[in-house]
C-alpha positions as CSV (number, residue, x, y, z in Angstrom):
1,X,1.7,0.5,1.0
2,X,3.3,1.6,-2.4
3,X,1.6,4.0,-3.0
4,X,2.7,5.9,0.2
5,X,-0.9,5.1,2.1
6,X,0.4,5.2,5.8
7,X,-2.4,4.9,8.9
8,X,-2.0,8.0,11.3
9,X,-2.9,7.9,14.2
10,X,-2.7,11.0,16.8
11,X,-3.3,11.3,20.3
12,X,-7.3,11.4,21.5
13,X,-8.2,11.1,17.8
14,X,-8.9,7.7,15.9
15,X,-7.0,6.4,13.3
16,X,-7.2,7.1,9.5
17,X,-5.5,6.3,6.5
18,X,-3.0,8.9,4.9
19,X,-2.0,8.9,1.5
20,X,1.4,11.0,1.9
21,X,3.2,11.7,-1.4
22,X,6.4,12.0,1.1
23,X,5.9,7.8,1.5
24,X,5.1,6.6,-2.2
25,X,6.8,4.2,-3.4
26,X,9.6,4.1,-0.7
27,X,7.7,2.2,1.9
28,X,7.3,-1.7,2.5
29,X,6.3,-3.7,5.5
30,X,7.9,-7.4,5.1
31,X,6.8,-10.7,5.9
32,X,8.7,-10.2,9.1
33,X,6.0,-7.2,9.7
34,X,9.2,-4.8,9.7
35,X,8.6,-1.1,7.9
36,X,10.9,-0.6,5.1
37,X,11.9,2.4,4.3
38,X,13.7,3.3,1.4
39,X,16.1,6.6,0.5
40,X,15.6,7.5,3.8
41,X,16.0,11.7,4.2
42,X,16.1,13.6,7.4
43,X,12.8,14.5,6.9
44,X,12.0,10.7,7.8
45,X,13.5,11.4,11.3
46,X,10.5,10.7,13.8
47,X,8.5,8.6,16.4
48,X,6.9,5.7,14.7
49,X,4.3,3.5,16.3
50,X,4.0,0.1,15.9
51,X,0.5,-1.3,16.2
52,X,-0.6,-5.2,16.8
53,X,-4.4,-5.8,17.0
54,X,-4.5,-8.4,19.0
55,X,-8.3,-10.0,20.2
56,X,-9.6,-7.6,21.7
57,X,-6.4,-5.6,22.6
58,X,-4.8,-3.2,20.8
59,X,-1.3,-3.2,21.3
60,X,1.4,0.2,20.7
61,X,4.6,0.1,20.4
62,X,6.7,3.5,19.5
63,X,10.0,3.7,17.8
64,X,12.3,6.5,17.1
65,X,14.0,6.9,13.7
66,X,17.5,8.2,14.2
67,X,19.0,9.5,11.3
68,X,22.9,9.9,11.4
């Protein structure tokens, strides 16, 4: 959200909710559920995961962050 809450989840551990100074105010999700992020710095560069609840399913989708 906007004021840089992000959830984290790692491997074998559940997920939580992360309020990461690094994200405030430069992250969005839009209506199309796609993150935003905004001035992007190589610090940024990493494996996201995409995660659809779905019924009973829960759904993960990872996506590397290139930056050139």
């Amino acid at each position: 959200d906007k004021d840089g809450n992000i959830l984290v989840k790692n491997p074998n551990q559940n997920a939580s909710v992360s309020n990461d100074v690094n994200y405030k105010n430069r992250v969005s999700i839009k209506k199309d559920f796609s993150l935003v992020i905004k001035q992007v710095t190589m610090a940024d560069q990493r494996t996201f995961t995409c995660m659809v609840v779905w019924q009973s399913d829960i759904l993960e989708y990872p996506v590397q962050l290139h930056i050139y």
